[in-house]
C-alpha positions as CSV (number, residue, x, y, z in Angstrom):
1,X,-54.3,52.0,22.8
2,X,-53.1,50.6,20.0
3,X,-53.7,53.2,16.9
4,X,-50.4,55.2,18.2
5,X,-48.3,52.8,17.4
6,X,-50.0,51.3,14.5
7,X,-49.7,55.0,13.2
8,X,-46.4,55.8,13.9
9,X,-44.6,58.2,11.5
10,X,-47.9,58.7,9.3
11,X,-47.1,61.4,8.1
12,X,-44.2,60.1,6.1
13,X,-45.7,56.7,4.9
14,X,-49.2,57.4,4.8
15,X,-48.8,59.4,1.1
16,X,-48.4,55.9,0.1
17,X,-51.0,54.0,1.5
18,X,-54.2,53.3,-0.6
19,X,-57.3,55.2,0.7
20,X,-60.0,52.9,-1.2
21,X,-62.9,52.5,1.6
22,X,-64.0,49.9,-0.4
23,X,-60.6,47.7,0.7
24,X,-60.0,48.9,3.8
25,X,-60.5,46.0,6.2
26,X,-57.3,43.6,4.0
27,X,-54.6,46.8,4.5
28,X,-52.3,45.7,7.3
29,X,-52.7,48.9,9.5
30,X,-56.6,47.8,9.6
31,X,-55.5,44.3,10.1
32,X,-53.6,45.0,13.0
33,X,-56.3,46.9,14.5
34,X,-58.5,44.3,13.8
35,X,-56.5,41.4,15.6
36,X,-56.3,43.5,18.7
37,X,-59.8,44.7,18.9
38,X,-61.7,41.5,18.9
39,X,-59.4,39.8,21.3
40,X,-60.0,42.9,24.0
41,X,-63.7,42.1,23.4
42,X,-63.8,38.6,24.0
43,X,-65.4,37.7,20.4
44,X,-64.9,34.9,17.6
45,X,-62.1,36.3,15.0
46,X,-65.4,35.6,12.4
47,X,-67.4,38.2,14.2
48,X,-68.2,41.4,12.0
49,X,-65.2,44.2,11.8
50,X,-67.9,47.1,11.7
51,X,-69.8,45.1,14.9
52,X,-66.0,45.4,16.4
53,X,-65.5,49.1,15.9
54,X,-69.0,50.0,16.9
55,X,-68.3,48.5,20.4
56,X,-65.2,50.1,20.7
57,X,-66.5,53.7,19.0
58,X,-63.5,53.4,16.5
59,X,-63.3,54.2,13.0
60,X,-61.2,53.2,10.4
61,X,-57.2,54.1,11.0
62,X,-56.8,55.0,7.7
63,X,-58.9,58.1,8.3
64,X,-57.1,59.6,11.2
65,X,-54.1,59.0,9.0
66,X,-55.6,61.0,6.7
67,X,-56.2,64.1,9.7
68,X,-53.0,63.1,10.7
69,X,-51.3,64.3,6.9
70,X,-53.9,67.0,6.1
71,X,-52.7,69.1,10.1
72,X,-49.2,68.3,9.4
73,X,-49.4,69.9,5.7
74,X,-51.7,72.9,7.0
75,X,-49.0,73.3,10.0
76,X,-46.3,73.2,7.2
77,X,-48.2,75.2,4.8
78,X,-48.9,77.9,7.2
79,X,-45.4,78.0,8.7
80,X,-43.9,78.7,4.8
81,X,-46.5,81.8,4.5
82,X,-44.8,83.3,7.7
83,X,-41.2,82.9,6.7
84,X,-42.1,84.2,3.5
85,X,-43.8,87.5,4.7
């Protein structure tokens, strides 16, 4: 419900964004995520972020960011082959 606008324009300011796995629950999109996921389960904000998205069969934002760039550079890609041929 909320990843659409959390990932609003990706495809522009997602380049920029630090895809370290390792940090991914302190970036702001994940943070975000994060504060409206545990309310909509009823749990303690201490309660475990992987525990949160399990319930709620999420992954990590950043990673459909990542789709989000990779289609959108493929699309882009393939659309400059045509014009070129």
């Amino acid at each position: 419900m909320v990843s659409p606008i959390l990932s609003y324009n990706s495809k522009v300011w997602g380049l920029f964004i630090k895809s370290d796995f390792k940090y991914r629950d302190t970036s702001p999109i994940e943070k975000g995520h994060l504060q409206f996921c545990k309310p909509y389960l009823q749990v303690n904000n201490k309660a475990p972020n992987i525990a949160c998205r399990a319930e709620t069969g999420r992954y990590p934002l950043i990673l459909d960011i990542n789709n989000i760039i990779q289609r959108h550079y493929q699309v882009k890609y393939q659309f400059d082959l045509a014009i070129d041929l």
